[in-house]
C-alpha positions in Angstrom: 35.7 -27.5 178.2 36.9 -31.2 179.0 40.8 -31.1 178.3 42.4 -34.4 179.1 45.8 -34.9 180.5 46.9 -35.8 177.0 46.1 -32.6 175.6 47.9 -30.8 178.3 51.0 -32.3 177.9 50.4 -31.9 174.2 50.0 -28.6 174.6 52.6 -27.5 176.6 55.0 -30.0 174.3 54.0 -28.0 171.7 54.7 -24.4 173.8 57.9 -25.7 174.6 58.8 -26.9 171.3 57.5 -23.3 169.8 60.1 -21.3 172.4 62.4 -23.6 171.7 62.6 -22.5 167.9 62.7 -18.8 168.8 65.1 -19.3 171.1 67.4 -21.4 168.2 66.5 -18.7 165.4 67.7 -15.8 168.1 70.6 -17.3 169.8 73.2 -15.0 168.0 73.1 -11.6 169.9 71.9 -8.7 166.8 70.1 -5.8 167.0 66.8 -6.8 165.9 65.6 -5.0 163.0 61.5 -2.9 162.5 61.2 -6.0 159.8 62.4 -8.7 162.0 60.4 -7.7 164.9 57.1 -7.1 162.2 57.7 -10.8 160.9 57.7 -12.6 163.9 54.9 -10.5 165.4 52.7 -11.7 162.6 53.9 -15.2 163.1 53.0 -15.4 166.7 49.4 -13.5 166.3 49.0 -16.5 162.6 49.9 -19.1 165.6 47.5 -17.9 168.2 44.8 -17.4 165.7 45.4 -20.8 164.0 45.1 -22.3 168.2 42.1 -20.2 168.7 40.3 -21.9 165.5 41.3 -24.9 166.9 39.9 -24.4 169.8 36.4 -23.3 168.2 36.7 -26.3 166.0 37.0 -29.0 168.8 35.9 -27.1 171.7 33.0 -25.2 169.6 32.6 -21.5 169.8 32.1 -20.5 173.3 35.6 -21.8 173.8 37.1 -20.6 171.1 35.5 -17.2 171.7 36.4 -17.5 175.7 40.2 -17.9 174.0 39.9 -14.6 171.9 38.4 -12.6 174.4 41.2 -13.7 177.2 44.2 -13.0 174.3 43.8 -10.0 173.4 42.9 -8.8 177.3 46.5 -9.9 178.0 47.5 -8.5 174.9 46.7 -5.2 175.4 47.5 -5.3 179.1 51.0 -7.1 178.1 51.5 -3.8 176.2 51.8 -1.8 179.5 53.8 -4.2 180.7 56.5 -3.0 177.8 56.7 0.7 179.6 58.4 -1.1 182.5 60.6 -3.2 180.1 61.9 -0.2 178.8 62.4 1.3 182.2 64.2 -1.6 183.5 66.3 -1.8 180.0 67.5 1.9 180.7 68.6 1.1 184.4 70.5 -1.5 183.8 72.0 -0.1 180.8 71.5 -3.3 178.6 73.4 -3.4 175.1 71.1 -3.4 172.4 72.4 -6.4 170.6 71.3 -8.4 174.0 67.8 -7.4 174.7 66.3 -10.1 172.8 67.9 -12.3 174.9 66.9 -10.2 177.8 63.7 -10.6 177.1 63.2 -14.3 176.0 64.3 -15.4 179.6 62.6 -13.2 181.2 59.5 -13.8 179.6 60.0 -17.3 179.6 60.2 -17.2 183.8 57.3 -14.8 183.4 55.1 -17.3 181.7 56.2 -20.2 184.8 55.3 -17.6 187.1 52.3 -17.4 185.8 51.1 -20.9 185.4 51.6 -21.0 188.9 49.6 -18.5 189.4 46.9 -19.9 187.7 46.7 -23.4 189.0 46.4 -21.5 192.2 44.1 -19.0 191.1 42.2 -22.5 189.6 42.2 -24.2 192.7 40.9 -21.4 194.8 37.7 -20.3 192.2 37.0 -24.0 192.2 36.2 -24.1 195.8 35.1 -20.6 196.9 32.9 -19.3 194.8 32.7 -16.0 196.7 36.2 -15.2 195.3 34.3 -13.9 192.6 33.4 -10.5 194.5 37.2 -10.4 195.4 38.7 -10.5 192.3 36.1 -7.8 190.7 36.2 -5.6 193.3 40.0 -6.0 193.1 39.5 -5.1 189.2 37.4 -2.3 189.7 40.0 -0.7 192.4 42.7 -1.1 190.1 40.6 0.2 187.2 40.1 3.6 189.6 43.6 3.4 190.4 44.9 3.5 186.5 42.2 6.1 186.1 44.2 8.0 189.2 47.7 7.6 187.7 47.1 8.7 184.4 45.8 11.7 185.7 48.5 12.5 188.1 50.9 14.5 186.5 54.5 13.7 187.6 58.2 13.3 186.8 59.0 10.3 185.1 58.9 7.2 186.2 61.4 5.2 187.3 62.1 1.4 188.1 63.1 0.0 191.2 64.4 -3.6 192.3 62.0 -5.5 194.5 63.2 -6.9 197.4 64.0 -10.6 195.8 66.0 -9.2 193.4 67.7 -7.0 195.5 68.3 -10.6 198.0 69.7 -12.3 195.1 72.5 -9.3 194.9 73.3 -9.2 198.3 73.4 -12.7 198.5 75.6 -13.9 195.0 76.9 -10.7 194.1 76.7 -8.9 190.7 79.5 -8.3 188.2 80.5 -4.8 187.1 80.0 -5.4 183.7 78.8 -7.4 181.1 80.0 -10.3 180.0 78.3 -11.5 176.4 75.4 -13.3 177.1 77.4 -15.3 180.5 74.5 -15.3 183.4 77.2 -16.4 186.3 81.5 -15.8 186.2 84.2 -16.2 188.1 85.3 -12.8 190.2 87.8 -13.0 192.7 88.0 -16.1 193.6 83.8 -16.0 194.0 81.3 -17.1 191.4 78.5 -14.3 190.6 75.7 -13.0 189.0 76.1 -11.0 185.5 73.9 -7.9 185.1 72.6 -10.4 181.9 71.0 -12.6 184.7 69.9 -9.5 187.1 68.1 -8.1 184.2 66.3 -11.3 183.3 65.1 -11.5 186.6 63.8 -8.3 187.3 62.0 -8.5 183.7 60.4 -11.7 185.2 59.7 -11.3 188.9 57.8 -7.8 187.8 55.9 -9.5 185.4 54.5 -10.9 188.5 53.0 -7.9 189.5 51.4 -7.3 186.4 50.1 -10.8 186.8 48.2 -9.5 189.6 45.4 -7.7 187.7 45.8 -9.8 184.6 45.1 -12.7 186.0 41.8 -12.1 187.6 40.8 -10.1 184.3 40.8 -13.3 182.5 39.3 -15.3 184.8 36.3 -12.5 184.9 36.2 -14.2 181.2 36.8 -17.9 181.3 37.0 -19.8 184.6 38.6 -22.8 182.1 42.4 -23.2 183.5 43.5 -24.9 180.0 42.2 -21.5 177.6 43.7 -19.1 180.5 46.5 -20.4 180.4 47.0 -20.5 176.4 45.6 -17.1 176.3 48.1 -15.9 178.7 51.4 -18.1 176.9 50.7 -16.9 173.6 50.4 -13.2 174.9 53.3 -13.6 176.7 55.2 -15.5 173.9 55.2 -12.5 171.5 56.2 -9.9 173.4 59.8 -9.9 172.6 59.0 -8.4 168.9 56.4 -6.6 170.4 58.8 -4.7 172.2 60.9 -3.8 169.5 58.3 -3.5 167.0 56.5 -0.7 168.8 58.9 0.4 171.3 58.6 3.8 170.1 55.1 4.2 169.7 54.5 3.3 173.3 55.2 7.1 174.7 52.3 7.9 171.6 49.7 5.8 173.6 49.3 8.2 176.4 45.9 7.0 176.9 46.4 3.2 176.8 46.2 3.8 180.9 42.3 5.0 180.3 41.6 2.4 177.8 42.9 -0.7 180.1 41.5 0.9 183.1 37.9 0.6 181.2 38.6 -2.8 179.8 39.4 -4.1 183.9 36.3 -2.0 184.8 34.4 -4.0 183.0 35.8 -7.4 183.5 35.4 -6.4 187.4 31.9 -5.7 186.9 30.7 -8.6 184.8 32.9 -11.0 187.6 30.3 -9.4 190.1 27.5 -10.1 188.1 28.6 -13.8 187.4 29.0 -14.0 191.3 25.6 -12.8 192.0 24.3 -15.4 189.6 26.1 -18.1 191.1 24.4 -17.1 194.4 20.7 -17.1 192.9 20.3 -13.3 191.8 18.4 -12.7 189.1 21.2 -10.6 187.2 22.2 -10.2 183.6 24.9 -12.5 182.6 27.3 -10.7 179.9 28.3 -13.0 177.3 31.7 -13.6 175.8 30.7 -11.7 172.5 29.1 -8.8 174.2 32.8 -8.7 176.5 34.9 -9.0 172.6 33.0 -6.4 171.3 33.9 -4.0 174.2 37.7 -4.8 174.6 38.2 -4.5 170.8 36.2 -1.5 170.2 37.8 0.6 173.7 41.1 -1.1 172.3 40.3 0.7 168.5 39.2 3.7 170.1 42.3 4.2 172.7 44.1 4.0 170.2 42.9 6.4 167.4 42.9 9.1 170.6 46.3 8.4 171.6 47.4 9.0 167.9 45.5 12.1 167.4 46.5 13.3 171.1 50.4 12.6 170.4 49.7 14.1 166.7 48.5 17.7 168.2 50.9 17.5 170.9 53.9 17.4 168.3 52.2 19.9 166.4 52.0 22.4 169.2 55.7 21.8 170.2 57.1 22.1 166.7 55.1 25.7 166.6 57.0 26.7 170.1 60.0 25.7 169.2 59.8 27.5 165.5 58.7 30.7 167.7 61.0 30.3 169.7 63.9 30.2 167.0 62.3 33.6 165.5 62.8 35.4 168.8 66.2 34.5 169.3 67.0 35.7 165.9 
C-alpha cells in the first residue's frame, strides 16, 4: 500500500487529536463506571472499524483485511497485557479514582514505544529478508513457552520493576505518597517523582516487553509499516475501558495463554513459509483470510472454554465449601 507522507501526518493528526479528546472527557479523576468503560469500548472498536473500511475502500481489500487481521492479533494479545496492569495496579497500591489516568499515560508512552519499534522493525525487514526465519522462530518459541507457563502450576504472580524503572528511583527519588494526579513535588528541599509518575512508567516500559512478541506477530501478517502501526494504536488506544470493562473476567480466561500461544504459533509458521517463498521455495502462501478465520475462530473458541472451565470450577468450589459448612455443623 502506497501511503504518502500526507496521509501519515494525517493520520497521526488524527491519533493525536482522537487521545486528545479522551484525555479532555477523563481529566477529572472518578471511578469509572461497567457503563462508562462499555461505551467507550464500543466507541473505539466503531472507530477502528470505520478506519479499517476506509482502508478497504482506498486501499482495497487486501489492505483493509491486512488491518483486521493485525487488530484484533493485538487485541487479543493486548488483553494479556491487562493481567500485568492489574499486577502492577496492586503493587503500587493506586487509588481507584486515578487508574484511568494511570493508564492513559502509560498507554500513551506505550504506543511511542512502539512506533519506534516498528520503524525499526521496518527498516530491518526491508533490508534482510532472512529476518523472516528470526522472527517466526522467535514466535514459535514463545508460542512453546506460553504453552509451558500455563501449564506450570505456581503461586501467584507477581510484578517486579525493571531495571530502568528502578534507575529512575534511585536517581530522582520517589514520594511516600500520592499526591492527586501531581507526577513531580517538592520534598525536602529536592524535587521528585510521585508514585502517579512511577506507575505510568512501569505500565509503559513493560508494554515494551509485550511489544516483543506482538510486534513480530503482526509483521508475520502485513509487512506495511502504515497498517502495523494503525493496527497496533487503535489496539492500544482502547485499552484503558478495556481494563475496567473486563477487569474481572480476566482471572475467568484461564486459557487465554493456550489460545494466544496458538494464534503466535501460527503467525510463526506462516512467517517461515513467507520466508521460504521469498527465497524460491515452492511453499504454500497463507493468505490474510485464511489467517482471520484462525485468530477469530481460536479467539471464539478460547473463550467459550475458559467460560465453561471457570463455570465448573465455581461450581465444584461452591459444593466444597457447602460440604464443608455441613461438617462443621
Amino acid at each position: 500500500m502506497d501511503v504518502s507522507m500526507t496521509l501519515w501526518v494525517l493520520t497521526i493528526v488524527g491519533l493525536c487529536a482522537l487521545i486528545g479528546a479522551d484525555f479532555f472527557i477523563g481529566r477529572k479523576p472518578h471511578d469509572v463506571s461497567i457503563k462508562e468503560a462499555g461505551i467507550w469500548t464500543i466507541v473505539w472498536v466503531v472507530l477502528a472499524g470505520l478506519f479499517g473500511l476506509g482502508l478497504v475502500i482506498w486501499g482495497g481489500g487486501q489492505a483493509g483485511g491486512e488491518f483486521f487481521a493485525g487488530y484484533i492479533t493485538e487485541k487479543s494479545l493486548s488483553v494479556d497485557n491487562l493481567f500485568v496492569f492489574v499486577l502492577i495496579m496492586a503493587k503500587f497500591a493506586v487509588p481507584s479514582q486515578y487508574q484511568q489516568r494511570v493508564l492513559l499515560i502509560g498507554v500513551l508512552i506505550a504506543l511511542v514505544l512502539r512506533a519506534i519499534f516498528i520503524a525499526a522493525g521496518a527498516a530491518i525487514l526491508a533490508s534482510f529478508s532472512w529476518v523472516f526465519y528470526l522472527f517466526g522462530a522467535f514466535l514459535i518459541w514463545t508460542a512453546w513457552k506460553l504453552v509451558q507457563e500455563a501449564r506450570a502450576d505456581g503461586d501467584e504472580e507477581e510484578f517486579e520493576e525493571n531495571k530502568l524503572l528502578k534507575a529512575a528511583e534511585r536517581r530522582f527519588g520517589v514520594a511516600d505518597r500520592y499526591h492527586g494526579t501531581k507526577l513531580w513535588i517538592e520534598q525536602n528541599g529536592k524535587r521528585v517523582m510521585t508514585p502517579m509518575l512511577v506507575v505510568m512508567l512501569a505500565i509503559g516500559t513493560t508494554d515494551v516487553l509485550f511489544a516483543l512478541d506482538s510486534i513480530p506477530a503482526i509483521f508475520g501478517l502485513t509487512q506495511d509499516p502504515y497498517i502495523v502501526f494503525t493496527a497496533n494504536a487503535f489496539a492500544l488506544m482502547g485499552l484503558r475501558q478495556l481494563y475496567f470493562l473486563i477487569g474481572g473476567l480476566l482471572r475467568k480466561l484461564v486459557h487465554l495463554s493456550y489460545g494466544l500461544s496458538i494464534i503466535l504459533g501460527f503467525i510463526g509458521v506462516k512467517l517461515v513459509f513467507h520466508a521460504l517463498h521469498e527465497s524460491g521455495v515452492h511453499v504454500p502462501e497463507i493468505s490474510i483470510p485464511v489467517s482471520l478465520g484462525v485468530i477469530c475462530s481460536v479467539l471464539i473458541v478460547t473463550t467459550i472454554t475458559s467460560l465453561r472451565a471457570s463455570r465448573k470450577q465455581a461450581e465444584a468450589e461452591a459444593a466444597k465449601s457447602t460440604a464443608q459448612d455441613d461438617i462443621n455443623a
